[in-house]
N, C-alpha and C positions, 0 to 999 in steps of 0.2 A: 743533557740530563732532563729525562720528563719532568716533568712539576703540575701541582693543582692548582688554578687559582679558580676564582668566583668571578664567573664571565655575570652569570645569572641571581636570582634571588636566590640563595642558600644554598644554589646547585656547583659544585665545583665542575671545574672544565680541566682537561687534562691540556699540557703542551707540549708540545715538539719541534726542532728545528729538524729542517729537511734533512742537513747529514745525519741525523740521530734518526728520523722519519724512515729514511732508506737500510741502514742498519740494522733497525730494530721492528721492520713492518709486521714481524707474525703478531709481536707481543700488541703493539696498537690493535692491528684488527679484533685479538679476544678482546682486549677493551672496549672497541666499540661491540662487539658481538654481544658484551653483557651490561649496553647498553651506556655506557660513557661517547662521550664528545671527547675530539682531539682537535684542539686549534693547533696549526702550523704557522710556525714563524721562519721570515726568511730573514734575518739582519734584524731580528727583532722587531719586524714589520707583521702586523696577521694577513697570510696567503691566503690560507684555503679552512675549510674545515673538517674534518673526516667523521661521517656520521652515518648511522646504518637508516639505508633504504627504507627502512618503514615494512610492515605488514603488507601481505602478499593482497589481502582484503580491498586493499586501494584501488588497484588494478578492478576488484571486482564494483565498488561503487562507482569508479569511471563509467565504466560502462554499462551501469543501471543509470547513471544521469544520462550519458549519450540514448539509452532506450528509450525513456522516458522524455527526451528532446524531439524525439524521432529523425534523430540522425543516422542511426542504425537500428537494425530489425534484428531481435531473437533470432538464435539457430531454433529451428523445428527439432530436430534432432541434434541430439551432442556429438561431434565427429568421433572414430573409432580411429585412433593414429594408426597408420600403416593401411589402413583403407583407402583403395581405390577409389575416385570422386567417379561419376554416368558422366558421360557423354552429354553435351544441351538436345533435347529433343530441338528438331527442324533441321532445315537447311544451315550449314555453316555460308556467313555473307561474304562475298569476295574483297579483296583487297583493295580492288578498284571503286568499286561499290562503300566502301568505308571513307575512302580519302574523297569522295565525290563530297559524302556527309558532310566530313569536315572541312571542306572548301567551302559548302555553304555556309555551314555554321560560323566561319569566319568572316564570310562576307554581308553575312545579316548584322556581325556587330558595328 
């Protein structure tokens, strides 16, 4: 049987034991889709807690801090999915010529 208690200040917390969890999963997920918390209990222990992902948004300040770090560089242009990427202008370097690299670069550490 679900139940609400007060995990938080004021805020109730939904619960679930895992056979009732696996039984009942559509109805949890629109609870959390409309933004409740499901704490899961196993033997009346708390396992897990089931809570929505957060804002797609997140994803996009990650990678305004990473920009911003200069860990990673802006795309120039926004990909077109189903586009074909060019070819690198130059020579492609051989195979032999790559492991040569990385044998140094191994042996200079």
């Amino acid at each position: 049987m679900t139940k609400l208690v007060m995990l938080r200040y004021n805020k109730p917390m939904r619960t679930a034991k895992i056979s009732e969890l696996k039984a009942k999963l559509s109805a949890h997920i629109r609870y959390v889709k409309n933004g409740e918390e499901v704490l899961i209990f196993d033997r009346n222990t708390p396992v897990a807690r089931l809570v929505s992902p957060g804002p797609v948004a997140h994803e996009d300040e990650r990678r305004q801090r990473l920009i911003a770090k200069g860990i990673i560089s802006p795309a120039k242009m926004p990909r077109v999915e189903g586009q074909v990427l060019p070819e690198p202008p130059g020579p492609m370097i051989s195979q032999s010529v790559m492991e040569q690299v990385w044998r140094e670069e191994r042996d200079s550490r």
